[in-house]
HTML snippet that shows the backbone in 3Dmol.js (N, CA, C, O; Angstrom):
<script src="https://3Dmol.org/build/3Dmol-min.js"></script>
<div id="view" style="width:600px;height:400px;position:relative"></div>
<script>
const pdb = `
ATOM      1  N   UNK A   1      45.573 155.430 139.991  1.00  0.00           N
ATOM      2  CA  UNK A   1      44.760 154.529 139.201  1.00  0.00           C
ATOM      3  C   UNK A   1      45.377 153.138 139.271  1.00  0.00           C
ATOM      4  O   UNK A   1      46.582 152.932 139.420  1.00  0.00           O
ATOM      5  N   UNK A   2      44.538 152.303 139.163  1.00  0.00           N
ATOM      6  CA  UNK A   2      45.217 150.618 139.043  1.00  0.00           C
ATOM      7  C   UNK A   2      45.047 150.094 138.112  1.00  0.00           C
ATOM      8  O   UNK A   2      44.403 150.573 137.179  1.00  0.00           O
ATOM      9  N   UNK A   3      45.512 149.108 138.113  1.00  0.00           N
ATOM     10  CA  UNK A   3      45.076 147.818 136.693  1.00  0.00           C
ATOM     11  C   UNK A   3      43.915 147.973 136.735  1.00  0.00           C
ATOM     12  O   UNK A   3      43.567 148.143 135.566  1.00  0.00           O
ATOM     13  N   UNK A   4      43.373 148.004 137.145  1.00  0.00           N
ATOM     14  CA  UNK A   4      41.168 147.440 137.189  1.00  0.00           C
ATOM     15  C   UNK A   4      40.977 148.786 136.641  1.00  0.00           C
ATOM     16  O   UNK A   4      40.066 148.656 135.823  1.00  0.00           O
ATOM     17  N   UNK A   5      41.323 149.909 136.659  1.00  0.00           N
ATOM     18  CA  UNK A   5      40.695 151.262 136.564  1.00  0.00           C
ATOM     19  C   UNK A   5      40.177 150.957 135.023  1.00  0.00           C
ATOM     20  O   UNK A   5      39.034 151.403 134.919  1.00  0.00           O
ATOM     21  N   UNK A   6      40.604 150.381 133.856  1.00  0.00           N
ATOM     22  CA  UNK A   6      40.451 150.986 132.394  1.00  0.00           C
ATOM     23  C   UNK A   6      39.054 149.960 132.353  1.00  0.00           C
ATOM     24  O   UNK A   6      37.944 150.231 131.896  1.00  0.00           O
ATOM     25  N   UNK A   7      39.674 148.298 133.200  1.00  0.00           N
ATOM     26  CA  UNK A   7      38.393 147.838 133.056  1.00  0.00           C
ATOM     27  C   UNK A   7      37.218 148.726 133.400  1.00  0.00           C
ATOM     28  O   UNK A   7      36.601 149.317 132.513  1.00  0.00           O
ATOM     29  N   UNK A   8      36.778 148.864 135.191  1.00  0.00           N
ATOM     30  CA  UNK A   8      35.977 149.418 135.485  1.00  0.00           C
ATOM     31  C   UNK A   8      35.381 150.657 134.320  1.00  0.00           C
ATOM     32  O   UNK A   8      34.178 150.715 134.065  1.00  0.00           O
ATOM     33  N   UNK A   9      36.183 151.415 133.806  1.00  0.00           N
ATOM     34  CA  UNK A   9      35.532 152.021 133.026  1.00  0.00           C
ATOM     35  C   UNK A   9      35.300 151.995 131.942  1.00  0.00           C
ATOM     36  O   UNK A   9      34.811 153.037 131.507  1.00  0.00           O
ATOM     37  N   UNK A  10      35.510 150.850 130.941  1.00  0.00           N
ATOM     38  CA  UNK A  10      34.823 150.249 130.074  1.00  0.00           C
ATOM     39  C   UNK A  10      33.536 149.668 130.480  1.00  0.00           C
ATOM     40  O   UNK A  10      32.556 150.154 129.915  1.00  0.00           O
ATOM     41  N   UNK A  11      33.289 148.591 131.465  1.00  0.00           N
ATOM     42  CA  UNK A  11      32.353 148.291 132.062  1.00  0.00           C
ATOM     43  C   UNK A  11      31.430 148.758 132.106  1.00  0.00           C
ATOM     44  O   UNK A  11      30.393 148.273 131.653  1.00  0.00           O
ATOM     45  N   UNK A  12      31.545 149.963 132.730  1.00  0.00           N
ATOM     46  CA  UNK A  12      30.779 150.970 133.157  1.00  0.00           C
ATOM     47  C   UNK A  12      30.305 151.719 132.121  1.00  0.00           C
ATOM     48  O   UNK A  12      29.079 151.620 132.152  1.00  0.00           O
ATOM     49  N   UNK A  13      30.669 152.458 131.166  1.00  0.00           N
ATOM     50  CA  UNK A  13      30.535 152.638 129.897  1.00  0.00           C
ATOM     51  C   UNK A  13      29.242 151.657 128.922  1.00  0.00           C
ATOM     52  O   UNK A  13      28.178 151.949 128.376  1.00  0.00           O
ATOM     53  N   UNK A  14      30.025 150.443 129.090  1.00  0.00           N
ATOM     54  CA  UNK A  14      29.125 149.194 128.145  1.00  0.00           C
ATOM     55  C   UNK A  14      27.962 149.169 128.548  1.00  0.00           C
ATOM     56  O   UNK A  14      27.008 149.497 127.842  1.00  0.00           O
ATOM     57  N   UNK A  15      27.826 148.594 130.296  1.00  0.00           N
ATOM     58  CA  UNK A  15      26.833 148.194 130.528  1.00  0.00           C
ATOM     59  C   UNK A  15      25.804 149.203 130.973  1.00  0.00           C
ATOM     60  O   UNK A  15      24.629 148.839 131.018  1.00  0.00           O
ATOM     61  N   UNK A  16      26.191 150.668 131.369  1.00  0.00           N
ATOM     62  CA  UNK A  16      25.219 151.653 131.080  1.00  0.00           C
ATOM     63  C   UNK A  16      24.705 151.787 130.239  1.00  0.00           C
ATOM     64  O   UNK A  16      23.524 152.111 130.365  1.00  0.00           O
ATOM     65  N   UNK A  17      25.272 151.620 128.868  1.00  0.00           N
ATOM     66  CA  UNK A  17      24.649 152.311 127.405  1.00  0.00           C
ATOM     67  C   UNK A  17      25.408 153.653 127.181  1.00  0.00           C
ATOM     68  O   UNK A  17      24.976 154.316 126.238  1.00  0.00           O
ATOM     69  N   UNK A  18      26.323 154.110 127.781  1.00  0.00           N
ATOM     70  CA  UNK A  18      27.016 155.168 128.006  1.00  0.00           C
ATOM     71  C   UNK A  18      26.037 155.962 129.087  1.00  0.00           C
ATOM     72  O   UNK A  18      26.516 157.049 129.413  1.00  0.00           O
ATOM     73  N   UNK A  19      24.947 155.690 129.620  1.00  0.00           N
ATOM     74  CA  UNK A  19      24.101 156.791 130.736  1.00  0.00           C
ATOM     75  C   UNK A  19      24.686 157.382 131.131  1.00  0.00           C
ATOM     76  O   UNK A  19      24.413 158.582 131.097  1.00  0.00           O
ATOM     77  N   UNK A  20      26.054 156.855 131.861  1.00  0.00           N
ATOM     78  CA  UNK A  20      26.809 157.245 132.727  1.00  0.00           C
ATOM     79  C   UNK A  20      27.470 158.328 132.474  1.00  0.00           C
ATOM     80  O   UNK A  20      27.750 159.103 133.387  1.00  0.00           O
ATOM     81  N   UNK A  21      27.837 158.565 131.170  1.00  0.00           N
ATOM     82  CA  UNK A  21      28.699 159.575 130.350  1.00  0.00           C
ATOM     83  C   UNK A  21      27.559 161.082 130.533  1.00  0.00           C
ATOM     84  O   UNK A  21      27.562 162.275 130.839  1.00  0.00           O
ATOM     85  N   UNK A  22      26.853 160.182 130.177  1.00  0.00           N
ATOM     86  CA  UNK A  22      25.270 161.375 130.183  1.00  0.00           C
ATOM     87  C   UNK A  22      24.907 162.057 131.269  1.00  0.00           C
ATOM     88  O   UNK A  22      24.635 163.257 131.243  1.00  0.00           O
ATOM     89  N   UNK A  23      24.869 161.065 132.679  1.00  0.00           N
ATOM     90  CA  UNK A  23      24.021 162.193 133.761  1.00  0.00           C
ATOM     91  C   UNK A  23      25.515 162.965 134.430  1.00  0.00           C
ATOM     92  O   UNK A  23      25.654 163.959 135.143  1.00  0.00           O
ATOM     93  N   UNK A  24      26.537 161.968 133.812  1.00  0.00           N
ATOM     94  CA  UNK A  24      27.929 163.154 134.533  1.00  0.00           C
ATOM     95  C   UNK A  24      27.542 164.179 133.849  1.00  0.00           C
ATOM     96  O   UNK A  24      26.802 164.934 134.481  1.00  0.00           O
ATOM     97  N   UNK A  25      27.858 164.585 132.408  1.00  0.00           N
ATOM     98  CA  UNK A  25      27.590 165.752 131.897  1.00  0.00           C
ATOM     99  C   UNK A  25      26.554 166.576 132.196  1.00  0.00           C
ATOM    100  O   UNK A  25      26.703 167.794 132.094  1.00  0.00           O
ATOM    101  N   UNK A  26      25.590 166.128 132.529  1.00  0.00           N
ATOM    102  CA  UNK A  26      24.038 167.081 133.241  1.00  0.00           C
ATOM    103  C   UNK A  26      24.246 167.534 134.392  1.00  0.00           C
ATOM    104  O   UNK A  26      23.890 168.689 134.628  1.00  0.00           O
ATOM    105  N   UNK A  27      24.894 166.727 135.437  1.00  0.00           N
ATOM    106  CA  UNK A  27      25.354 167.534 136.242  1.00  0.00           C
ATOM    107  C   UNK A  27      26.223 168.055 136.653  1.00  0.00           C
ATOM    108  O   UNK A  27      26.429 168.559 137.757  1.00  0.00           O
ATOM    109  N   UNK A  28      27.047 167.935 135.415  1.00  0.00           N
ATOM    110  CA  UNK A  28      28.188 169.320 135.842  1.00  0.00           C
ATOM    111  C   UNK A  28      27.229 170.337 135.229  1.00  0.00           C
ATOM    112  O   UNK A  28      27.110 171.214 136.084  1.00  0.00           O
ATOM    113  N   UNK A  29      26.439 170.668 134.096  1.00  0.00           N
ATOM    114  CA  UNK A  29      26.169 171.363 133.537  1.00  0.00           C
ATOM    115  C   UNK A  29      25.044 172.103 134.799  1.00  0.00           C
ATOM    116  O   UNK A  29      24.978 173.287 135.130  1.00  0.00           O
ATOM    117  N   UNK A  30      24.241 170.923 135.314  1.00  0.00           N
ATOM    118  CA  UNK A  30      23.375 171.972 137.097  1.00  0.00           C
ATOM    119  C   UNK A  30      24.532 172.686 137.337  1.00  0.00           C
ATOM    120  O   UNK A  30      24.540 173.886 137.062  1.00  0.00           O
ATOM    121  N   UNK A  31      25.899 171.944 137.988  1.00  0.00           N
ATOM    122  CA  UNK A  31      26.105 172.483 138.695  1.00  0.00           C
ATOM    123  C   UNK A  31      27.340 173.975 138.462  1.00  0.00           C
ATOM    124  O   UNK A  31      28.024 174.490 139.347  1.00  0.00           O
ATOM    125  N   UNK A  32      27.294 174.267 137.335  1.00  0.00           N
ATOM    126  CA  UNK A  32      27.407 175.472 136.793  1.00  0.00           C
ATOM    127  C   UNK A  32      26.606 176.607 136.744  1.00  0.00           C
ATOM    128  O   UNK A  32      27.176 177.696 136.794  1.00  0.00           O
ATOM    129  N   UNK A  33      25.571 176.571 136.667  1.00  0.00           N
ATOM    130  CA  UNK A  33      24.986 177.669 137.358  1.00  0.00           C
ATOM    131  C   UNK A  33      25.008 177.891 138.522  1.00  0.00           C
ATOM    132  O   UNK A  33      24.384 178.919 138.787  1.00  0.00           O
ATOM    133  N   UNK A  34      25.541 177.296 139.563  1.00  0.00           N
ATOM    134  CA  UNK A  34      25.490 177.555 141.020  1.00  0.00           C
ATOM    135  C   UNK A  34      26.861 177.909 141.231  1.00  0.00           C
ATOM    136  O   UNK A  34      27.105 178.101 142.422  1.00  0.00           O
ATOM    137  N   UNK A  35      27.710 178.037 140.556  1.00  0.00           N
ATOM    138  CA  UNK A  35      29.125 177.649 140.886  1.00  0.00           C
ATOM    139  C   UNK A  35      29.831 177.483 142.440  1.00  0.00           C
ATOM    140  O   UNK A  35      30.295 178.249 143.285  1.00  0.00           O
ATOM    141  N   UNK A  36      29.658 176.257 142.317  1.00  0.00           N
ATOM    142  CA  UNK A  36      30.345 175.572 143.634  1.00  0.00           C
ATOM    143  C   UNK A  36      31.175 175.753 144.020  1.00  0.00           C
ATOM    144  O   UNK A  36      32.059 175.549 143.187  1.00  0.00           O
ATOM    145  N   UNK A  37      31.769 176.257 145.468  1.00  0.00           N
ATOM    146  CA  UNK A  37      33.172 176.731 146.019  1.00  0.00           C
ATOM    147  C   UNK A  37      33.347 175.270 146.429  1.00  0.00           C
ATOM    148  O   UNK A  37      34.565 175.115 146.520  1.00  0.00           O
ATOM    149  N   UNK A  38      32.762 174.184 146.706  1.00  0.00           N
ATOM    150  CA  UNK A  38      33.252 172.794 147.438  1.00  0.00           C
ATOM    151  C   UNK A  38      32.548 172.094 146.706  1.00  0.00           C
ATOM    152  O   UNK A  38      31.465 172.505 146.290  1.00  0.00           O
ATOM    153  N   UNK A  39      33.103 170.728 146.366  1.00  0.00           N
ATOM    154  CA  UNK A  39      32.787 169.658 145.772  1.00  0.00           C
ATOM    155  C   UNK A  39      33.315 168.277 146.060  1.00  0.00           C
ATOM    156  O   UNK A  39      34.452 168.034 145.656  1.00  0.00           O
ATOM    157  N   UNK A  40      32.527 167.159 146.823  1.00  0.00           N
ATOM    158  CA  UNK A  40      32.731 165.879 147.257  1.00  0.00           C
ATOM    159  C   UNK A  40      32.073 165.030 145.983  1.00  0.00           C
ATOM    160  O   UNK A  40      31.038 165.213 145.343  1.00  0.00           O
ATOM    161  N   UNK A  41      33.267 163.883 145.879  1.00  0.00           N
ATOM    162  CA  UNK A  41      32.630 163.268 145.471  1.00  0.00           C
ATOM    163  C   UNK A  41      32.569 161.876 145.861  1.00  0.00           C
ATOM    164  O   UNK A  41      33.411 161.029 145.561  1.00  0.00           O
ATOM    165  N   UNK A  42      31.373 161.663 146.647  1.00  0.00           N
ATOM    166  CA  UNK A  42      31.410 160.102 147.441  1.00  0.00           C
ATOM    167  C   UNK A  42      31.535 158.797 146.701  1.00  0.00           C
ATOM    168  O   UNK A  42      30.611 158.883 145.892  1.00  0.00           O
ATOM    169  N   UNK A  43      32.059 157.772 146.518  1.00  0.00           N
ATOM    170  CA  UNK A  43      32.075 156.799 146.275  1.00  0.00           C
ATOM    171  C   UNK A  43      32.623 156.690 144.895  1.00  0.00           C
ATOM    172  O   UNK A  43      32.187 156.004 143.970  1.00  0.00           O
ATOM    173  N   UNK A  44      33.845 157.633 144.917  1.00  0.00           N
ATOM    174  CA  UNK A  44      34.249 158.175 143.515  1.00  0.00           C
ATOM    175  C   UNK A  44      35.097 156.949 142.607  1.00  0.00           C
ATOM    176  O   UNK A  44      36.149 157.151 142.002  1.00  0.00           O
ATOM    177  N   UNK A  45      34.495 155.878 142.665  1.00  0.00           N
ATOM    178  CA  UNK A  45      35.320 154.795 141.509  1.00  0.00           C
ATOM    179  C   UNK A  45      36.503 155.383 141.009  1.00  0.00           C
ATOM    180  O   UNK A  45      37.284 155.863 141.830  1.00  0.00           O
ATOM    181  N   UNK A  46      36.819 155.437 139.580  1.00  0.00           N
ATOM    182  CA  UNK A  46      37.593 155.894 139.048  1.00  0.00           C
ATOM    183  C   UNK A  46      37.471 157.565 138.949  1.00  0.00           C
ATOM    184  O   UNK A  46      37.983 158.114 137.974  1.00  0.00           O
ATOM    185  N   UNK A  47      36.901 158.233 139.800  1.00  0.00           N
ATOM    186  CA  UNK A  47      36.460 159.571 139.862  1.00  0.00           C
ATOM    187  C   UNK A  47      36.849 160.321 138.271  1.00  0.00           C
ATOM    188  O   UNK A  47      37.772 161.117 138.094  1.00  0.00           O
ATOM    189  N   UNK A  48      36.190 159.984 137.548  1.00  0.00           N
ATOM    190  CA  UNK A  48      35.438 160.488 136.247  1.00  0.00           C
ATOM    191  C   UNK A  48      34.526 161.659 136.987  1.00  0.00           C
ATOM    192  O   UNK A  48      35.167 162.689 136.782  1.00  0.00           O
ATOM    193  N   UNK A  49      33.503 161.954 137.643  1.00  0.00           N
ATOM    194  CA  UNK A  49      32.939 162.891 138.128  1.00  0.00           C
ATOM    195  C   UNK A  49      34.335 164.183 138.595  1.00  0.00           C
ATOM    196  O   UNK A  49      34.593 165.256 138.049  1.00  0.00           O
ATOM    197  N   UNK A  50      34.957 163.545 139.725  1.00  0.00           N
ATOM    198  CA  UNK A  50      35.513 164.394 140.242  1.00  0.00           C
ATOM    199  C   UNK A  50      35.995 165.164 139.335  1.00  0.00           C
ATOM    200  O   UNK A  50      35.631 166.337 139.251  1.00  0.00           O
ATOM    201  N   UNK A  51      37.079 164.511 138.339  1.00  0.00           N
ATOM    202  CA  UNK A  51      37.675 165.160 137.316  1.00  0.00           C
ATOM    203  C   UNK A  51      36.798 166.183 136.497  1.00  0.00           C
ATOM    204  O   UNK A  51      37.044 167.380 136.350  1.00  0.00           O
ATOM    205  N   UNK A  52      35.744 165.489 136.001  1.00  0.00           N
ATOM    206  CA  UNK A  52      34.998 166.294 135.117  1.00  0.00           C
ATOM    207  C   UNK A  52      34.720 167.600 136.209  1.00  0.00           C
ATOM    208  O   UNK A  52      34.903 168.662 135.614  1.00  0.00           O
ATOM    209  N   UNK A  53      34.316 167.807 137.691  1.00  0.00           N
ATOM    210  CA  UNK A  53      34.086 168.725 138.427  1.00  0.00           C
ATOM    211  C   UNK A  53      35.057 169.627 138.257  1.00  0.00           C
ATOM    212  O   UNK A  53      34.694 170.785 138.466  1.00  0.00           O
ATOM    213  N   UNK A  54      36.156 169.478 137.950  1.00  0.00           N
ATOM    214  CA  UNK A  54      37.487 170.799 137.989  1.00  0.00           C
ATOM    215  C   UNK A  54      37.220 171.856 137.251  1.00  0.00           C
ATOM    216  O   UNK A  54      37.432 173.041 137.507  1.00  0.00           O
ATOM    217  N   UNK A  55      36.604 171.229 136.049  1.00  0.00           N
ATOM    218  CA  UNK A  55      36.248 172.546 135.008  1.00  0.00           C
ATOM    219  C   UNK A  55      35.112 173.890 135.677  1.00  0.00           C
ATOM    220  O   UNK A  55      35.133 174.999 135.142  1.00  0.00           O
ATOM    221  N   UNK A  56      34.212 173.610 136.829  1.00  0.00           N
ATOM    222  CA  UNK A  56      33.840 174.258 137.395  1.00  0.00           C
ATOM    223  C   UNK A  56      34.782 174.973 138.114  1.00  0.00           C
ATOM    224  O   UNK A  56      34.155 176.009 138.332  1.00  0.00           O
ATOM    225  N   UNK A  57      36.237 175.163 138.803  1.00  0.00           N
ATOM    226  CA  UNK A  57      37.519 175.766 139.163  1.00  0.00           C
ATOM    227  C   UNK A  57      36.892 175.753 140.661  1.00  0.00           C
ATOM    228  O   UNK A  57      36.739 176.833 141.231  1.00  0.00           O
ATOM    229  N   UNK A  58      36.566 174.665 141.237  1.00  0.00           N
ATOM    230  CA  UNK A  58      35.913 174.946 143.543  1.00  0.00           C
ATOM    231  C   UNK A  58      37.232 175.375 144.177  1.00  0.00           C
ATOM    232  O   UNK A  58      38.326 175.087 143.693  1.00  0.00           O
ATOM    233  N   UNK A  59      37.091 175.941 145.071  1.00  0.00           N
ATOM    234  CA  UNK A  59      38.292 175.800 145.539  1.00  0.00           C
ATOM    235  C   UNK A  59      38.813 174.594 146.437  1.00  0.00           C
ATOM    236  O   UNK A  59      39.922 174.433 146.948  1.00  0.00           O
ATOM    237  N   UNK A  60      37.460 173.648 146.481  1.00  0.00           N
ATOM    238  CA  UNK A  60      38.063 172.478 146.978  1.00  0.00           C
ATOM    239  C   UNK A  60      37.560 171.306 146.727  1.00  0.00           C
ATOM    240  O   UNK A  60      38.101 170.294 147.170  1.00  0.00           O
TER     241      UNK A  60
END
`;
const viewer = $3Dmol.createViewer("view");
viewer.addModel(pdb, "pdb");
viewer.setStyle({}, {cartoon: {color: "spectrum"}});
viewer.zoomTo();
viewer.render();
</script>
């Protein structure tokens, strides 16, 4: 993580309205019923997604 990381995710946070907080949670929640053995996450900013993805346990 860097200096910019806490910004970026305040930012991101604010100027969504929190959305952002929102469609992460929806789709981890899809993607729990499928349970995923692999998981990318492209263009992962401060990878908030990725992280939140672990709780699904992929093996990669």
């Amino acid at each position: 993580m860097t200096i910019f990381s806490p910004r970026y995710d305040f930012l991101n946070h604010f100027l969504s309205l929190g959305i952002d907080i929102w469609w992460r949670q929806q789709a981890i929640r899809q993607l729990r019923n499928s349970t995923p053995r692999r998981i990318l996450d492209v263009a992962t900013g401060t990878a908030d997604f990725a992280i939140a993805s672990l709780r699904l346990r992929p093996e990669k």
